[in-house]
N, C-alpha and C positions, 0 to 999 in steps of 0.2 A: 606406643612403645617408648620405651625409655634411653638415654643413649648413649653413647659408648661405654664411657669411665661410672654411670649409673649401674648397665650392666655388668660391668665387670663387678664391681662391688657385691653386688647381690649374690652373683654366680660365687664367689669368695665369702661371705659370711655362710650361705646356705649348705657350699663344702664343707664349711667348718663348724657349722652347729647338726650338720644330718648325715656326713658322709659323699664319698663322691660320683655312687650313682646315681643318688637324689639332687644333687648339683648337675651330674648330666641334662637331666630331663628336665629341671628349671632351666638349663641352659638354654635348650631348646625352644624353649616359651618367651627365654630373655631377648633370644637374637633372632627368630623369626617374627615374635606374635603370637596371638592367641591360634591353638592348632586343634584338631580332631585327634583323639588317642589314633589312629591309623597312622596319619602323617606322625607322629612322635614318634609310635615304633620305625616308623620308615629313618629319621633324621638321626635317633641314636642306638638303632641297632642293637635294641636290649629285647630282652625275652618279653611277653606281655606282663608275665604274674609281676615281673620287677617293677617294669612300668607302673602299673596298676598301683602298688605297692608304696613307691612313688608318691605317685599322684594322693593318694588317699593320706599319705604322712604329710603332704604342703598343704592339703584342706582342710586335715584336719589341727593344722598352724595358724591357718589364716593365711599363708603364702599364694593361694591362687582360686580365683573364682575360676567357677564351671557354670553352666548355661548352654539353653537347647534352644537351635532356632531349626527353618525349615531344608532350608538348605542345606547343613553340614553338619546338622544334628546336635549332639553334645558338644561341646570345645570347651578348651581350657585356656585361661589367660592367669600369669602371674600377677601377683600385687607388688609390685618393687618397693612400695611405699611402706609394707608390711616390713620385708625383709629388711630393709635401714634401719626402722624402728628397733631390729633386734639388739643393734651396738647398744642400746638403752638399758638393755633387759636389768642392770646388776645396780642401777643407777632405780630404777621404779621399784626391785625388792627394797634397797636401801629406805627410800622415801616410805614404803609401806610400814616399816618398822619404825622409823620415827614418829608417824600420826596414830599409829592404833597399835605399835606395841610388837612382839615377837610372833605369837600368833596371827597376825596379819604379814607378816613377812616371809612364813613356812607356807599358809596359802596360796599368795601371790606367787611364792617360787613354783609350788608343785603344780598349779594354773597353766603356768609358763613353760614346763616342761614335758604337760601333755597337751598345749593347745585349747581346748576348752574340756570341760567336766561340768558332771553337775552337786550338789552340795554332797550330797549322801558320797559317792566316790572319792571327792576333796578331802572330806573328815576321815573314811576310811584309808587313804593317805596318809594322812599327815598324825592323827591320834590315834588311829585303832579304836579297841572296842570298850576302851578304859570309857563310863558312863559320865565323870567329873571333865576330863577332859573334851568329850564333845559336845558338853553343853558352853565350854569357854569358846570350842572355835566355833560353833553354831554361833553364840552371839558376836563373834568379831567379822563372820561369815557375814550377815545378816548388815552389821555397819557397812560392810565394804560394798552390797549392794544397794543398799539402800543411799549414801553415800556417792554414789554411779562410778566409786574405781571399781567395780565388777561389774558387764552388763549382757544382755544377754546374747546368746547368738544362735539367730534363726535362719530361715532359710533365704531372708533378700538378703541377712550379710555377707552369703556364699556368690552372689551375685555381682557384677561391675555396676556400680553407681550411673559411669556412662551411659551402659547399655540402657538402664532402666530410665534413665533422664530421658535420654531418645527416645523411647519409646511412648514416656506419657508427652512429650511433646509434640511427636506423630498424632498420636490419640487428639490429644487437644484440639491439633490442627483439623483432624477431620472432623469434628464435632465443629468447631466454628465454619469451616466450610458447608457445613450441614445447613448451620442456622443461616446463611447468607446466601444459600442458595447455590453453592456452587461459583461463589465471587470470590477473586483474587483476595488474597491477605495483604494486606498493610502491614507494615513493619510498626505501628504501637499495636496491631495483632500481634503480632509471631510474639513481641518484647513481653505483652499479658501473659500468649502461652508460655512462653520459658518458667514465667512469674512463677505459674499457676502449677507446671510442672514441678521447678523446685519446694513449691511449697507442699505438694505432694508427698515427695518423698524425704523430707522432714517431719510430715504427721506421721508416714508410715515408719518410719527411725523412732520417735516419741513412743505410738503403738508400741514397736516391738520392745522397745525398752521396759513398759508398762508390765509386760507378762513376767518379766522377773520376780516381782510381786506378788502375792494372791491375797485377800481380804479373807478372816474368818472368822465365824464369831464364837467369845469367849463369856465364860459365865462367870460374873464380878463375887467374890469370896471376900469376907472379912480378915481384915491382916492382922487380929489376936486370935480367934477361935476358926478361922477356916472356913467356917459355913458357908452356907449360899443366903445370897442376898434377893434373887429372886430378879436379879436386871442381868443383862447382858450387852457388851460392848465388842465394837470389832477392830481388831489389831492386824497390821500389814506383814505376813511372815513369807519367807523365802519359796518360791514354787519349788516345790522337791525333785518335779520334771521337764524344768528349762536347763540349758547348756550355757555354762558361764564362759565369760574370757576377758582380760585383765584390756583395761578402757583406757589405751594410752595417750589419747589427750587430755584425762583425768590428771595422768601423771606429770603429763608433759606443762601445768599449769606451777607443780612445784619446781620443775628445771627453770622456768620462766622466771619464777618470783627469785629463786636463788641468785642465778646471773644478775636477776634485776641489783638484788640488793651487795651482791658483789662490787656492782658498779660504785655503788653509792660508798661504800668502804674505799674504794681504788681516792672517789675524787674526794670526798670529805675525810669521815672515820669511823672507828667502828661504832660509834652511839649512835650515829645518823642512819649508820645501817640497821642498827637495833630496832629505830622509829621505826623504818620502812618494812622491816618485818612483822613487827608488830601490824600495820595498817594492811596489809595482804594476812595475814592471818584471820585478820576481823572480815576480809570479804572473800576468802575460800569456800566457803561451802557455795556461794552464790553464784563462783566461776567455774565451768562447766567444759570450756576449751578457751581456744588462745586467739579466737576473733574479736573477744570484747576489745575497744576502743579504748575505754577507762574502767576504771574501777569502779563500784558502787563505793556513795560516799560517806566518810564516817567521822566522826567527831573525836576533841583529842581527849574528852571523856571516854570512849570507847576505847582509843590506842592506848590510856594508862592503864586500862582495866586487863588487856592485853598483851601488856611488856613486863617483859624479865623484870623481879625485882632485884635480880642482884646487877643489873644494870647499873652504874653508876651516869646519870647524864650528866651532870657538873664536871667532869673532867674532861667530856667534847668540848665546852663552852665556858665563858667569860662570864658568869653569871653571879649575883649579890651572893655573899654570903648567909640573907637571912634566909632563903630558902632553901638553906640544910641541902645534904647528900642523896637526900632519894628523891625519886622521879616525879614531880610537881608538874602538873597542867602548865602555868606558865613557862617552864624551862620545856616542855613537848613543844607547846606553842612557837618557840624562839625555834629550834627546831624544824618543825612546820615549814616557818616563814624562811629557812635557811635553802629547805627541798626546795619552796616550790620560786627560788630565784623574787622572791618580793621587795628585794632592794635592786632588783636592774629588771626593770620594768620595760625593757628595749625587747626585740624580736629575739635578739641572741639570747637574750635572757631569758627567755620564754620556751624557745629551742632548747634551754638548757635545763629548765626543770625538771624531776622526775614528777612531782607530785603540782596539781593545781586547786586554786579555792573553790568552791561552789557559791561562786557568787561574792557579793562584797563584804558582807555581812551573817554569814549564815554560821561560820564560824567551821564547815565541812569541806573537807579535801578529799579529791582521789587522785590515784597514780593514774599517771597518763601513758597507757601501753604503747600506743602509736608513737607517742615524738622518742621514748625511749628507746623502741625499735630501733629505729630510723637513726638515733645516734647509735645504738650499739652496731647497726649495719654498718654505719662510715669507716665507724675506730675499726671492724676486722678489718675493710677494706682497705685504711691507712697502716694497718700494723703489716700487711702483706707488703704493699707498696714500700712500705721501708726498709721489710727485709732482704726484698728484690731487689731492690731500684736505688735505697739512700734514701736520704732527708733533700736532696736538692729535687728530686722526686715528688716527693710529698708535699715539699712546697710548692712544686707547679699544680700539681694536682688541685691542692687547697684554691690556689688562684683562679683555677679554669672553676671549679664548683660554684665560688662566688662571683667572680665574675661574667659568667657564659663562654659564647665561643671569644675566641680571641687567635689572631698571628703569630708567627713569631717572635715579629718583632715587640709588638706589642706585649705579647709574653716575657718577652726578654727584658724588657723596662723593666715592667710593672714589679717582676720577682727580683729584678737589680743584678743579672747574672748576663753575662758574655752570650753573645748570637751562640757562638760556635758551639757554648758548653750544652744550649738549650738542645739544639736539636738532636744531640746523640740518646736523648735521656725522653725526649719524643717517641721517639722511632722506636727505643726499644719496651715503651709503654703502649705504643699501638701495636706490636707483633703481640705483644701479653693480650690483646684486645681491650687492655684498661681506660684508655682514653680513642675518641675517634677524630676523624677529618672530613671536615663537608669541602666540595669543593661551590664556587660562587663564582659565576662567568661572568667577563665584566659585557662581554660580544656572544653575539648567538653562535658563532663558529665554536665556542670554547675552546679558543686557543691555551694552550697549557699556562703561557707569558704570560697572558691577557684576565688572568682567573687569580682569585683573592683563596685564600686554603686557611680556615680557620678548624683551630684545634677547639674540642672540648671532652667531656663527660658526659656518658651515655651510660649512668649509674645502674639500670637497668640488663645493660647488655654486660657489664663489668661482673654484678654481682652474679650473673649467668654463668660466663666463663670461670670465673671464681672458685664457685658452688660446683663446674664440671674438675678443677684443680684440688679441689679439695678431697670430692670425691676418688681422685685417682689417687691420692695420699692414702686415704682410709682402705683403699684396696690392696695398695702395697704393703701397710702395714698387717693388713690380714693375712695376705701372703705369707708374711717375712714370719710369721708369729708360727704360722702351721706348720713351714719348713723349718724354722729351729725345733719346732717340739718333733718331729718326722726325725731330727740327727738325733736325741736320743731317747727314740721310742722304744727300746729294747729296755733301754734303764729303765723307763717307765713302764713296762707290763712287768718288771721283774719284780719293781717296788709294789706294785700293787696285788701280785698273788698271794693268797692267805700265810702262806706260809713266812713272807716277809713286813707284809703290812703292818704297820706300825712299829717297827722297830728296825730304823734304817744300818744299824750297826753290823747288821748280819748281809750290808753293800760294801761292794770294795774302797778302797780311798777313789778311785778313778774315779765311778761310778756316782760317789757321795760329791766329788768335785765337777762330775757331768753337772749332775744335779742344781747344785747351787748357781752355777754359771748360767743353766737353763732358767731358771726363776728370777735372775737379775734382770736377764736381758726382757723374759715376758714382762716383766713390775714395768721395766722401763718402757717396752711398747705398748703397754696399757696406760700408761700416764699417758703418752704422746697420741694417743689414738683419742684418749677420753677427749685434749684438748682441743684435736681437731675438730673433734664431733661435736663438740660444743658448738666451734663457731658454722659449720653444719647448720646446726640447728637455730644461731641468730639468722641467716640468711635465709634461710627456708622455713623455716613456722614461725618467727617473730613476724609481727605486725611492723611495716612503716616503710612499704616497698615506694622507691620511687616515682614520682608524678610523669606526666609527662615530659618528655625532653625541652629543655630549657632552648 
């Protein structure tokens, strides 16, 4: 189960993309657990057909696994992880329309508006029965599966991962118990079967992605006269009877590169950001989700073949005038060597790269997702701290990360700041949960007197609390967005009955001034939402979580 400010979240986007009987009954799933349709009707007291109704519109979303065992039969559990992902939705149409154009952008929308479909339903959607037209979305159809931003969905994705994990692990286990006779398992046992487990339902993920697919064979024609040639070749086209649905850690790999290279504009400029786009462009189709470590690596013959040429890089960099205005391998190189920190060859510097060499010689770089992570995790968790707390804040903070635990007083040197100003600015970083206190007895009684109290950072339990603060932000804001458009819902059926539609003149001034007011305030809680959920999203699917506590 997921917890408090998770749920709320959910139960509020889910009101507000299905209505609020279908949020009842996710409600239900949010704050007990996975339940039997019985218990559901019992908790919210809706008719069956609603329920059912329900139930069948968040399945058929991706919002909630169903599964039968023998005890309580069918039950249903929410996917919270689904319904988060939704704040993305307008953010992965967008990205679709940049990589493959307008027609991939009307598919992925009307994907996303019924959950999954399969091709033939998509096209009649989106083009009708016009002959020209569905051969263009057929073949953009065709990229985006083949491509894996569309994949398929069968019937272990209606399933909880958990459940099935458990289960091959059970299996596992009895099957080795089998082979041993009945002897205790060893823990490098159980650790093989978990192995053996996971690796299970990874092949079974692969499988089912595979049936997206179907091989058939095609008879080779000559390309002036048409004829047959008398050979035959087979070509991979879209199975006509698989159920599609939009692959959001496909997408979620362009949110990543984006921010990444955001970054790289913030501390350099925008040519340096240009490189770094460029070199995630060149290894996209290879990135799959957001666990790679680094990048596959590539050459800066690759990245110029790759980058804008209306790019100017001469105007990032200090570079001779013989090598002219356009984008020269040696001026990428200088570049390069700018990312990946090769003039401060110290640990900070290293920390501080985006991109590293392969090797001394090889002349190949790749971005390094991990340390990038792991900085973009600090800066949200420093930008919070500042705007909480101050800069005298951030600089304890700073201290405690580099140095470990530390006193007060000792804190209060080292940072050059008054006993008395340190500890107010403590105390109210530990009620935040931001920083913590061990305590160290100096006597076995642990007398209070007698016991050493060292402050530090428990980066791990911070970005926790963090991640539940943010979450309750992005829930208020969901709120705040449904009740302003709720004050004027009237204006808004009025506008939208045929007889008004499109021509708002025939609305009063009030009505036209509801209006624009109305669309201020949502633009602005949609910036504000996008940004939270951005950093959302560095905390929780970015690579570079915390090591062990220091």
């Amino acid at each position: 189960m997921a917890d408090i400010q998770t749920t709320r979240l959910c139960y509020h986007i889910i009101h507000s993309h299905f209505g609020p009987i279908t949020a009842q009954v996710a409600g239900a799933l949010l704050t007990r657990g996975r339940l039997p349709i019985s218990q559901i009707l019992r908790f919210t007291s809706l008719p069956p057909s609603k329920v059912r109704l329900s139930l069948l519109t968040l399945v058929q979303h991706n919002l909630v696994w169903h599964s039968e065992n023998d005890v309580e039969g069918e039950v249903f559990e929410v996917n919270w992880e689904e319904g988060i992902a939704r704040l993305r939705l307008g953010r992965y149409i967008t990205f679709a329309k940049e990589v493959f154009g307008e027609e991939a952008e009307e598919i992925v929308s009307c994907i996303l508006d019924h959950g999954k479909l399969r091709q033939k339903e998509t096209l009649d959607y989106v083009c009708g029965p016009d002959p020209k037209k569905r051969k263009l979305y057929a073949s953009t159809f065709h990229k985006l599966v083949e491509s894996k931003h569309l994949k398929t969905s069968t019937a272990l994705s209606h399933t909880s991962p958990r459940d099935r994990l458990i289960r091959y692990e059970e299996e596992g286990k009895q099957e080795r118990r089998a082979s041993t006779k009945g002897s205790i398992l060893m823990p490098k046992d159980v650790m093989e079967v978990r192995i053996a487990a996971g690796i299970r339902m990874q092949r079974e993920e692969e499988e089912a992605e595979a049936t997206g697919m179907r091989k058939v064979t095609k008879e080779v024609r000559d390309g002036k006269t048409g004829k047959r040639k008398g050979t035959s070749e087979e070509e991979e086209v879209v199975n006509e009877d698989a159920y599609f649905k939009v692959n959001y850690a496909k997408f979620n790999i362009y949110l990543r590169n984006q921010i990444i290279a955001q970054a790289v504009e913030r501390k350099y400029n925008v040519q340096a950001a240009e490189i770094l786009r460029a070199i995630l462009k060149c290894t996209e189709q290879k990135q799959h989700n957001l666990l790679d470590i680094r990048s596959e690596p590539v050459t800066s013959h690759l990245i110029a073949a790759n980058l804008d040429p209306a790019v100017l890089l001469n105007t990032g960099l200090r570079v001779p005038k013989s090598r002219g205005s356009k984008a020269s391998v040696p001026t990428i190189r200088d570049y390069l060597s700018l990312l990946a920190s090769e003039d401060n060859p110290t640990a900070n510097g290293v920390a501080g790269a985006f991109i590293a060499p392969l090797g001394a010689s090889s002349g190949k770089y790749t971005v390094e997702f991990d340390i990038i992570g792991r900085r973009l995790k600090l800066r949200v968790f420093e930008s919070v701290v500042r705007e909480r707390f101050g800069e005298d804040a951030v600089k304890i903070v700073r201290i405690l990360l580099d140095k470990g635990k530390m006193d007060e007083k000792h804190l209060a040197k080292v940072a050059l700041m008054a006993h008395s100003a340190i500890r107010p600015i403590l105390v109210r970083l530990s009620s935040a949960s931001l920083v913590s206190l061990q305590e160290v007895p100096k006597s076995a009684d642990r007398n209070p007197s007698r016991t050493f109290y060292l402050w530090y950072v428990d980066l791990a339990k911070a970005y926790s609390n963090l991640l539940s603060a943010l979450y309750q932000t992005l829930a208020n804001i969901v709120a705040r967005d449904r009740e302003e458009q709720e004050k004027v819902r009237p204006v808004l059926d009025k506008r939208d009955r045929s007889d008004v539609a499109g021509d708002e003149r025939l609305l009063g001034r009030a009505e036209i001034a509801a209006l624009r007011e109305w669309e201020e305030k949502q633009m602005r809680l949609n910036v504000l939402a996008q940004r939270v959920e951005e950093a959302v999203f560095i905390l929780r699917d970015m690579l570079g979580d915390p090591g062990t506590e220091r």
